[in-house]
N, C-alpha and C positions, 0 to 999 in steps of 0.2 A: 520533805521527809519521806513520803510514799514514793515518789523517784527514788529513791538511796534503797530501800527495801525490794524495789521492784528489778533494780539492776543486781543487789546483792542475790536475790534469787537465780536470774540468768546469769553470774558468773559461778555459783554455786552447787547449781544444779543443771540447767541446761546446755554449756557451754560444757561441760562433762563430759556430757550424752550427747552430743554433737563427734566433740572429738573422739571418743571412744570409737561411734559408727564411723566417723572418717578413718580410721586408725585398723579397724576391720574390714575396710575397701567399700562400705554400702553403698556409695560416692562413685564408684570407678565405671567407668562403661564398660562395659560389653563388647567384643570385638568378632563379629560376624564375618566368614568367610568360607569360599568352597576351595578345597583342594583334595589332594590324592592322601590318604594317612593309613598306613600298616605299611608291612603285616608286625602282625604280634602277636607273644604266645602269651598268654593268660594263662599261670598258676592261681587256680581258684580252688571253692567249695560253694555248691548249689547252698541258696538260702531262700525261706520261705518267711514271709511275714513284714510287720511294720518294716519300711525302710528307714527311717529314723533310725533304728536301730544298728542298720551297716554301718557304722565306721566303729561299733566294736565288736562286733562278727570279724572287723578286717583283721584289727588286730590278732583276734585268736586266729588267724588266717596266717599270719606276719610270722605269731611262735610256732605252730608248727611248720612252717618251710624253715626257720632257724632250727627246728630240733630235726631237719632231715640235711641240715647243714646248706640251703639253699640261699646261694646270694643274688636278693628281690632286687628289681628295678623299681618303677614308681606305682603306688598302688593303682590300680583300678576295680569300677564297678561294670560289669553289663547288666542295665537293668531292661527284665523282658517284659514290664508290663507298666501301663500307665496307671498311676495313684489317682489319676483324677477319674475315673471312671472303674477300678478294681478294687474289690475291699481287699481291705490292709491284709487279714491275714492269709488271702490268695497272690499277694503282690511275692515275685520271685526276681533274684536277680542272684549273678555268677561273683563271686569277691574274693577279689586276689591282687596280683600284683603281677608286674609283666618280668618275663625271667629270661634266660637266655634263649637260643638254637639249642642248645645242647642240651637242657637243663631236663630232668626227669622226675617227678615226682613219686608219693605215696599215698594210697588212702589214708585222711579221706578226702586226699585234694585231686584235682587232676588237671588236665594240660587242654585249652581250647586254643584254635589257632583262629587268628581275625587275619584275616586276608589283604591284601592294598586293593582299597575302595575308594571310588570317590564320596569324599563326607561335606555333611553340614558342619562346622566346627564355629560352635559360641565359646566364647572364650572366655573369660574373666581372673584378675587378682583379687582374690577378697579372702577371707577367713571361711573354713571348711563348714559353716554355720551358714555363712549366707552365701558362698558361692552356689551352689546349687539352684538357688529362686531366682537369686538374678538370672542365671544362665538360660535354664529356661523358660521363664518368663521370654528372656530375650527374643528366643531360636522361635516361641513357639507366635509369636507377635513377629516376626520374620517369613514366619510360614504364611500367617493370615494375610501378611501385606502382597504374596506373591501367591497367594492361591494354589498351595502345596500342603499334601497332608504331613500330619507330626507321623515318621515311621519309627517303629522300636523293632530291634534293640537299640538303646543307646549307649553310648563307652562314656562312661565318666577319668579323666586323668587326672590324678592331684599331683602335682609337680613344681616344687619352686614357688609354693604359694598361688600358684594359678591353676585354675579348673579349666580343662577343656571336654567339653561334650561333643559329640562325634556323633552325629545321623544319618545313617547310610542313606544318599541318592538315588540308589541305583535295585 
Protein backbone atom coordinates (compact mmCIF):
# COMPACT_ATOMS: atom_id res chain seq x y z
CA UNK A 1 0.00 0.00 0.00
CA UNK A 2 2.81 2.74 0.78
CA UNK A 3 4.51 1.57 -2.59
CA UNK A 4 1.10 2.53 -4.56
CA UNK A 5 1.09 6.04 -2.69
CA UNK A 6 4.62 6.49 -3.01
CA UNK A 7 4.69 6.01 -6.87
CA UNK A 8 1.27 7.68 -7.22
CA UNK A 9 3.29 10.81 -5.82
CA UNK A 10 6.30 10.59 -8.45
CA UNK A 11 3.79 10.17 -11.26
CA UNK A 12 1.87 13.05 -9.95
CA UNK A 13 4.09 15.39 -9.04
CA UNK A 14 7.57 14.77 -9.79
CA UNK A 15 7.50 13.17 -13.23
CA UNK A 16 5.79 16.77 -13.91
CA UNK A 17 8.43 18.61 -12.86
CA UNK A 18 10.99 16.55 -14.44
CA UNK A 19 9.26 16.92 -17.85
CA UNK A 20 8.22 20.37 -17.69
CA UNK A 21 12.46 21.15 -16.95
CA UNK A 22 13.13 18.77 -19.79
CA UNK A 23 10.57 20.50 -22.07
CA UNK A 24 12.43 24.05 -21.18
CA UNK A 25 15.99 22.58 -22.14
CA UNK A 26 17.45 22.45 -18.19
CA UNK A 27 18.80 19.06 -19.63
CA UNK A 28 20.53 20.43 -22.77
CA UNK A 29 24.23 21.05 -22.81
CA UNK A 30 25.94 23.80 -23.45
CA UNK A 31 27.92 24.07 -26.66
CA UNK A 32 31.39 25.85 -26.27
CA UNK A 33 33.31 27.18 -29.01
CA UNK A 34 35.77 29.96 -30.47
CA UNK A 35 35.19 31.44 -33.79
CA UNK A 36 35.05 34.83 -35.71
CA UNK A 37 31.15 36.50 -35.08
CA UNK A 38 29.98 40.14 -36.50
CA UNK A 39 29.68 42.69 -37.49
CA UNK A 40 26.30 43.90 -36.26
CA UNK A 41 24.37 46.80 -35.85
CA UNK A 42 22.48 46.86 -32.53
CA UNK A 43 19.26 49.11 -32.58
CA UNK A 44 19.24 49.69 -28.77
CA UNK A 45 18.39 51.99 -25.64
CA UNK A 46 20.87 52.38 -22.78
CA UNK A 47 19.35 50.54 -19.60
CA UNK A 48 20.17 50.99 -15.95
CA UNK A 49 19.30 48.47 -13.33
CA UNK A 50 18.17 44.92 -12.16
CA UNK A 51 18.72 42.78 -15.24
CA UNK A 52 15.94 40.48 -14.57
CA UNK A 53 14.17 43.08 -15.72
CA UNK A 54 15.51 43.14 -19.63
CA UNK A 55 13.51 41.14 -21.66
CA UNK A 56 10.64 43.67 -20.82
CA UNK A 57 12.73 46.75 -21.32
CA UNK A 58 13.36 44.64 -24.81
CA UNK A 59 10.07 44.69 -25.68
CA UNK A 60 9.35 48.36 -25.07
CA UNK A 61 12.51 48.44 -27.25
CA UNK A 62 10.66 46.04 -30.05
CA UNK A 63 7.37 48.86 -30.09
CA UNK A 64 9.13 51.65 -30.59
CA UNK A 65 11.49 50.42 -33.69
CA UNK A 66 7.67 49.12 -35.01
CA UNK A 67 6.35 52.76 -34.40
CA UNK A 68 9.47 54.12 -36.43
CA UNK A 69 8.37 51.33 -38.88
CA UNK A 70 11.81 49.40 -38.42
CA UNK A 71 11.97 45.78 -39.43
CA UNK A 72 14.15 44.01 -36.24
CA UNK A 73 16.35 41.07 -36.66
CA UNK A 74 16.80 38.91 -33.54
CA UNK A 75 16.82 40.57 -30.23
CA UNK A 76 19.90 41.10 -28.49
CA UNK A 77 21.44 42.32 -25.07
CA UNK A 78 25.12 43.80 -24.42
CA UNK A 79 25.47 43.56 -20.99
CA UNK A 80 28.46 45.90 -19.67
CA UNK A 81 28.75 44.86 -16.23
CA UNK A 82 29.02 41.66 -14.24
CA UNK A 83 25.88 41.05 -11.71
CA UNK A 84 28.17 38.91 -9.59
CA UNK A 85 30.24 41.62 -8.41
CA UNK A 86 27.87 45.12 -9.37
CA UNK A 87 24.86 46.12 -7.38
CA UNK A 88 21.78 45.66 -9.30
CA UNK A 89 20.85 49.09 -9.53
CA UNK A 90 24.54 50.11 -11.16
CA UNK A 91 24.23 46.94 -13.55
CA UNK A 92 23.74 48.71 -17.37
CA UNK A 93 23.37 46.94 -20.46
CA UNK A 94 22.43 48.27 -24.44
CA UNK A 95 18.71 46.34 -25.51
CA UNK A 96 17.73 45.96 -28.74
CA UNK A 97 17.70 44.03 -31.59
CA UNK A 98 20.11 43.60 -34.50
CA UNK A 99 18.72 45.65 -37.76
CA UNK A 100 19.91 46.17 -41.14
CA UNK A 101 23.17 48.09 -43.01
CA UNK A 102 20.85 50.54 -43.88
CA UNK A 103 18.47 50.87 -41.09
CA UNK A 104 18.36 54.33 -39.00
CA UNK A 105 16.91 55.14 -36.04
CA UNK A 106 15.27 57.75 -33.65
CA UNK A 107 15.43 58.86 -30.14
CA UNK A 108 15.41 57.44 -27.80
CA UNK A 109 17.07 54.43 -29.48
CA UNK A 110 20.31 54.44 -31.30
CA UNK A 111 22.68 52.46 -33.58
CA UNK A 112 25.95 50.54 -31.89
CA UNK A 113 28.05 48.67 -34.52
CA UNK A 114 29.88 45.37 -33.03
CA UNK A 115 32.60 44.74 -35.33
CA UNK A 116 33.91 40.91 -36.55
CA UNK A 117 35.81 39.61 -33.44
CA UNK A 118 37.11 36.73 -32.51
CA UNK A 119 34.49 35.46 -29.72
CA UNK A 120 33.85 32.94 -26.83
CA UNK A 121 30.46 31.63 -27.91
CA UNK A 122 28.28 29.43 -25.19
CA UNK A 123 25.57 28.27 -26.71
CA UNK A 124 22.58 26.84 -25.47
CA UNK A 125 18.51 25.64 -26.35
CA UNK A 126 16.67 26.24 -23.54
CA UNK A 127 13.71 28.54 -22.54
CA UNK A 128 14.70 32.59 -22.30
CA UNK A 129 14.36 31.67 -18.21
CA UNK A 130 17.04 29.46 -18.04
CA UNK A 131 19.07 29.91 -20.99
CA UNK A 132 20.96 32.67 -19.53
CA UNK A 133 22.44 30.39 -16.16
CA UNK A 134 23.21 27.77 -17.98
CA UNK A 135 25.30 29.77 -20.48
CA UNK A 136 27.06 31.28 -18.35
CA UNK A 137 27.70 29.09 -15.74
CA UNK A 138 28.97 27.26 -18.74
CA UNK A 139 31.59 29.99 -20.43
CA UNK A 140 32.57 31.14 -17.04
CA UNK A 141 33.63 27.22 -15.79
CA UNK A 142 35.30 27.34 -19.36
CA UNK A 143 37.33 30.28 -18.41
CA UNK A 144 38.45 28.75 -14.95
CA UNK A 145 39.30 25.41 -16.77
CA UNK A 146 41.76 27.35 -19.14
CA UNK A 147 42.89 30.07 -16.96
CA UNK A 148 41.30 33.12 -18.83
CA UNK A 149 39.65 36.03 -17.37
CA UNK A 150 35.53 36.47 -17.82
CA UNK A 151 35.85 39.87 -20.26
CA UNK A 152 32.60 42.12 -20.72
CA UNK A 153 30.83 43.31 -22.67
CA UNK A 154 29.05 40.20 -23.51
CA UNK A 155 26.37 39.86 -26.57
CA UNK A 156 23.56 37.91 -25.57
CA UNK A 157 21.43 36.49 -28.98
CA UNK A 158 18.03 34.82 -28.72
CA UNK A 159 17.36 33.16 -31.87
CA UNK A 160 15.37 30.16 -32.75
CA UNK A 161 14.97 29.22 -29.20
CA UNK A 162 18.78 29.16 -28.65
CA UNK A 163 20.91 31.73 -26.70
CA UNK A 164 24.26 32.42 -27.82
CA UNK A 165 26.68 34.52 -25.70
CA UNK A 166 29.67 36.05 -27.31
CA UNK A 167 32.88 37.17 -25.25
CA UNK A 168 35.26 38.99 -26.95
CA UNK A 169 38.97 37.42 -26.97
CA UNK A 170 40.70 39.65 -28.21
Amino acid sequence: MRKRKWLGFVFAFVLPIIVAFWWWGAFNNVNIRIEARGPYRLAYREETGDYAKLPDRQQQVLKILHSQMVKTGAPAILLLNDPRVTRKQDLKADVGYLVAPHVQVHAPLKIKVIPLRRALIAEVKAQPLLAPGKAYHALIKYLAENNQPFRLPTLEIYQNGVLTVEMNLQ
